[in-house]
C-alpha positions in Angstrom: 5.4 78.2 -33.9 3.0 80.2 -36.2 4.2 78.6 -39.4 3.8 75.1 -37.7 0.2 76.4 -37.0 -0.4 77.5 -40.0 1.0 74.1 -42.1 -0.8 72.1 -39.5 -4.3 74.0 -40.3 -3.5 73.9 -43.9 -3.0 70.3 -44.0 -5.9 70.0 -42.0 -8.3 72.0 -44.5 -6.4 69.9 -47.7 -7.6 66.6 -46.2 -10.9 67.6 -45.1 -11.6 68.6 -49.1 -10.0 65.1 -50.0 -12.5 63.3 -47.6 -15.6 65.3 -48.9 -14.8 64.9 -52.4 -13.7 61.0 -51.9 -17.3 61.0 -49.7 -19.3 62.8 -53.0 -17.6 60.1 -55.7 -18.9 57.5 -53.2 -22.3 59.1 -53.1 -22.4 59.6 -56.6 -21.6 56.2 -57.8 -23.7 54.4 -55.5 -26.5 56.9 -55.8 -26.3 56.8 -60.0 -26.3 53.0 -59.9 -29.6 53.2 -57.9 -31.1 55.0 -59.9 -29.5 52.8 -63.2 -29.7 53.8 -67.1 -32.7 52.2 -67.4 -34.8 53.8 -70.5 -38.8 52.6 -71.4 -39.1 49.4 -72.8 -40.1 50.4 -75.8 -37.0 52.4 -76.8 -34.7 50.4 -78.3 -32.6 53.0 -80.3 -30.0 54.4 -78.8 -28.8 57.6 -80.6 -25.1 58.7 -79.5 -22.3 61.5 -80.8 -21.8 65.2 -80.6 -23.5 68.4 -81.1 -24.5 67.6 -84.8 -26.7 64.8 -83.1 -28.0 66.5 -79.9 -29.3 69.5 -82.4 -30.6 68.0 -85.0 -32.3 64.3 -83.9 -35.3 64.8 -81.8 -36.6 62.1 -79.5 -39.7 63.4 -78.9 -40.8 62.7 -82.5 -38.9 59.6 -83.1 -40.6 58.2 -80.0 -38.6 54.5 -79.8 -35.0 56.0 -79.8 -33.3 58.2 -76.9 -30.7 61.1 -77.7 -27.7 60.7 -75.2 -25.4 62.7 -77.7 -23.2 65.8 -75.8 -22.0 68.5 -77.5 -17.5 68.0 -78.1 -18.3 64.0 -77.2 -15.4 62.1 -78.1 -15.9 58.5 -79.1 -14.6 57.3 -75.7 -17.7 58.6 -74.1 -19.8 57.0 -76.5 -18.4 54.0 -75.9 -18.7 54.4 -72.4 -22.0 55.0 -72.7 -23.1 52.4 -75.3 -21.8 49.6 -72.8 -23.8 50.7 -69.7 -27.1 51.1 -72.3 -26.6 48.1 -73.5 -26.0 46.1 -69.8 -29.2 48.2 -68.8 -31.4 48.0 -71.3 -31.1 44.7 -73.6 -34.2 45.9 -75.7 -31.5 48.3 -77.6 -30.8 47.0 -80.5 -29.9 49.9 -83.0 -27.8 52.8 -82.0 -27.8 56.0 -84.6 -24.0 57.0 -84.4 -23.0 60.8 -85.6 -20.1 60.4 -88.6 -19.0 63.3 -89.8 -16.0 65.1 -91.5 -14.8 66.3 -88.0 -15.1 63.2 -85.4 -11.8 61.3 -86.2 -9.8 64.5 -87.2 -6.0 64.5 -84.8 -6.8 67.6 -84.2 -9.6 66.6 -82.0 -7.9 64.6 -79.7 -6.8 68.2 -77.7 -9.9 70.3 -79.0 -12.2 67.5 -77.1 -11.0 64.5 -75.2 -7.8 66.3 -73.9 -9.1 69.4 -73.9 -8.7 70.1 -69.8 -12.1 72.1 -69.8 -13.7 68.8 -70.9 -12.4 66.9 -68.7 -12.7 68.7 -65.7 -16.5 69.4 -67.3 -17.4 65.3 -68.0 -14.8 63.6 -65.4 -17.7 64.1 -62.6 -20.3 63.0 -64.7 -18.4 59.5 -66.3 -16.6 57.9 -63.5 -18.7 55.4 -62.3 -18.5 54.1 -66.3 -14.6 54.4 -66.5 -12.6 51.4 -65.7 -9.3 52.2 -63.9 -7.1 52.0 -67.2 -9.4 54.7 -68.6 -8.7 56.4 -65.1 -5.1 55.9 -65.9 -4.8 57.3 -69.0 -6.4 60.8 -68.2 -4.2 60.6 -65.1 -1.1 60.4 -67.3 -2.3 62.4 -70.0 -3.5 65.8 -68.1 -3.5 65.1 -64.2 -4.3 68.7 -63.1 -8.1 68.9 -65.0 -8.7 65.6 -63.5 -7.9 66.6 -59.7 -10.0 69.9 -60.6 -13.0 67.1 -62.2 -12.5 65.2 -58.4 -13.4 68.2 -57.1 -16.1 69.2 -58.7 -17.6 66.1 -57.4 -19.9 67.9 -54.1 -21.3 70.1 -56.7 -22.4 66.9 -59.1 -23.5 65.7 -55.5 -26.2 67.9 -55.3 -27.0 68.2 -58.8 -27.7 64.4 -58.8 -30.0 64.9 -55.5 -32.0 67.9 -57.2 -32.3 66.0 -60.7 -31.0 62.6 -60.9 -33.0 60.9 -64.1 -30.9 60.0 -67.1 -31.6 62.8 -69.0 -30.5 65.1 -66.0 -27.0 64.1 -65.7 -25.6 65.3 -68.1 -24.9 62.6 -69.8 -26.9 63.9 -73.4 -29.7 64.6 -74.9 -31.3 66.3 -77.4 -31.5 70.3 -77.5 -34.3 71.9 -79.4 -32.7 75.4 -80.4 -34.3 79.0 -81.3 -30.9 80.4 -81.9 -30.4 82.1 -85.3 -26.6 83.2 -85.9 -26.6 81.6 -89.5 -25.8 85.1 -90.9 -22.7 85.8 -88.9 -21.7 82.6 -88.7 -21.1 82.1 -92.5 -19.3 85.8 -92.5 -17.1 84.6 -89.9 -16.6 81.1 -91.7 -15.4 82.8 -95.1 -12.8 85.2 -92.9 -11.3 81.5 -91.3 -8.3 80.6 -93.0 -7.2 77.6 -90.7 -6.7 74.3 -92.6 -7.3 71.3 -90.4 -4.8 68.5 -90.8 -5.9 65.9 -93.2 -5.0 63.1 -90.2 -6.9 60.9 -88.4 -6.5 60.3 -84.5 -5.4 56.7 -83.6 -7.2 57.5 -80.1 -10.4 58.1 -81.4 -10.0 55.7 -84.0 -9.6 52.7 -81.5 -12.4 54.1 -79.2 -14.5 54.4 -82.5 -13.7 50.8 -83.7 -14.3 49.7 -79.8 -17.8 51.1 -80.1 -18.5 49.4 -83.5 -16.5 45.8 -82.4 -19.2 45.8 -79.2 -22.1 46.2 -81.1 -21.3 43.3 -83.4 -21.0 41.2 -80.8 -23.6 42.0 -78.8 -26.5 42.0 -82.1 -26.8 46.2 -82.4 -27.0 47.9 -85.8 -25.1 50.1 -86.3 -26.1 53.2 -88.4 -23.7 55.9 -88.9 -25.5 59.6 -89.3 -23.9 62.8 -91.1 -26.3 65.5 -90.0 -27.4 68.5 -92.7 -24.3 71.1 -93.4 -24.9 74.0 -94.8 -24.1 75.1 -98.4 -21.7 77.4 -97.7 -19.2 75.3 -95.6 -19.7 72.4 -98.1 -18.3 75.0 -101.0 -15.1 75.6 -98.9 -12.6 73.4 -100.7 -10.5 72.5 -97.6 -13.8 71.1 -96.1 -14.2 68.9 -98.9 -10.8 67.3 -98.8 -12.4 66.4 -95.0 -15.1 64.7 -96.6 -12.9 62.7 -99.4 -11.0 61.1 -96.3 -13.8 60.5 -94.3 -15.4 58.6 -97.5 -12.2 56.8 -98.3 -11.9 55.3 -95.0 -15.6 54.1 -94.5 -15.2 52.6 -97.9 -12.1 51.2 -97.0 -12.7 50.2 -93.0 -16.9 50.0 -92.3 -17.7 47.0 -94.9 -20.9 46.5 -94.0 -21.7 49.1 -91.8 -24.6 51.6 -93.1 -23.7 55.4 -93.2 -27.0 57.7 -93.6 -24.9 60.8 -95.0 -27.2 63.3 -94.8 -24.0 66.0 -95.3 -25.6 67.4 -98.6 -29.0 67.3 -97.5 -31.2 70.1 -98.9 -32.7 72.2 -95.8 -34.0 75.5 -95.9 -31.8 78.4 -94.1 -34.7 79.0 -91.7 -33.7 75.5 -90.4 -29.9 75.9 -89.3 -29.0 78.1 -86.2 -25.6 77.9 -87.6 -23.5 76.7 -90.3 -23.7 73.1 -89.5 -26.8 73.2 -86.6 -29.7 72.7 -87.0 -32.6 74.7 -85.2 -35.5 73.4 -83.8 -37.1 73.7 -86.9 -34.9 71.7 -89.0 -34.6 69.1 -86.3 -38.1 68.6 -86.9 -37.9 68.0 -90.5 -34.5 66.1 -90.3 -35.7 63.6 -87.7 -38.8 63.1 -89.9 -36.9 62.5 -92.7 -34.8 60.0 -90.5 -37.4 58.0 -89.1 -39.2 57.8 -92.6 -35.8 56.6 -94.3 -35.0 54.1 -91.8 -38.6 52.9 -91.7 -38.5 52.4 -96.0 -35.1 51.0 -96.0 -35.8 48.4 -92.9 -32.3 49.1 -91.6 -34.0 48.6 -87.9 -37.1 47.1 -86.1 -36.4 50.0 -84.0 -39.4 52.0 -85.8 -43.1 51.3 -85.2 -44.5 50.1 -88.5 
């Protein structure tokens, strides 16, 4: 009788979790498409990718644009994202892109979209955007980090209820940055002998040709950004083979398409927190430098004249 009691209570307790956290994905789907994606009219530049972005292009200064990059974003969330901003907000009509040597590495594909922190981290935050195929395949591909992501949805509940504006869901943005590990980082870089495998991800490279193939159909520039790198890690020999592949296949696959490669960029040290992050500093001189590039070039109406 006191084991029947005890399974009996236990199932209770398991369902009443599954009816809060069905209740809080309700609650936040409904609630986020109240409050919508909606951005200013006047910004029509949609700036989208990983950390190298959300360090290093700042939105304050390049006052048309809005930084929805996240740091370990695959290209699946960009393309998430671009789709929404684009239903939202029709004014967008550019979106800035972060290409580097990294993004379309195999590797990547458990380091960041698989990775079950990640998902357990951005499942919460992208549902109402996924449709049930993308659902599907993080179901099939690693099911335990997306039951733990369903229930962290009561948590996201009240997050949403405290701060729910775009820039407050953790969707992206951009992060000024005092931190200064340049020093130790570059130490630590020279002691790294890991090679990353010269491969590229067929995942990210069908969510990355997904996000390009919607913006041509739906009249948005596409401009592919390489953020500053520091010296150091662009001497490293293995990193360089990174960059020949990346090169060979935007010549061979982007006809077309511009890439700003900004990789070699000369920055001062007092401008990177890290070996390839900028600080707020740089971010300030890079996105200057941005803005006035684009503006000289015409890439984009996206810049006030």
């Amino acid at each position: 009788m006191g084991i029947k009691k005890f399974v009996i209570t236990s199932l209770k307790f398991l369902i009443a979790v599954i009816l809060v956290c069905v209740l809080s994905f309700l609650f936040n789907s409904a609630y986020v498409n109240i409050r919508g994606y909606e951005i200013e009219p006047h910004q029509n530049i949609l700036i989208l990718g990983d950390s190298h972005t959300e360090y290093a292009v700042d939105d304050t200064i390049f006052t048309n644009s809005v930084n929805l990059s996240h740091s370990a974003d695959s290209y699946f969330y960009s393309y998430l994202k671009v789709k929404r901003m684009k239903q939202e907000n029709p004014q967008i009509d550019t979106l800035l892109l972060a290409f580097s040597n990294h993004n379309l590495l195999s590797q990547y594909d458990e380091r960041w979209l698989l990775n079950p922190l990640h998902i357990k981290s951005k499942f919460r935050i992208y549902t109402d955007l996924m449709s049930f195929s993308d659902f599907g395949f993080f179901l099939k591909s690693k099911p335990m980090p997306v039951l733990q992501g369903i229930m962290e949805m009561p948590k996201y509940s009240i997050k949403l209820l405290l701060k729910g504006g775009i820039k407050e869901r953790d969707l992206g943005s951009f992060k000024p940055s005092e931190r200064n590990k340049l020093a130790e980082n570059i130490e630590r870089f020279k002691k790294d002998s890991n090679k990353r495998t010269l491969k590229y991800s067929e995942i990210e490279k069908s969510n990355f040709f997904n996000i390009i193939n919607f913006c041509k159909k739906n009249d948005i520039t596409v401009i592919l950004v390489s953020t500053p790198i520091h010296k150091v890690y662009l001497s490293n020999e293995d990193k360089m083979k990174e960059f020949e592949l990346l090169y060979s296949f935007y010549d061979s696959k982007l006809n077309g398409v511009t890439f700003l490669d900004y990789s070699f960029y000369n920055i001062p040290d007092s401008c990177y927190q890290d070996i390839n992050h900028l600080n707020r500093k740089g971010a300030q001189k890079f996105t200057e430098q941005l803005i006035n590039d684009i503006r000289s070039n015409s890439y984009t109406s996206a810049i006030d004249k």
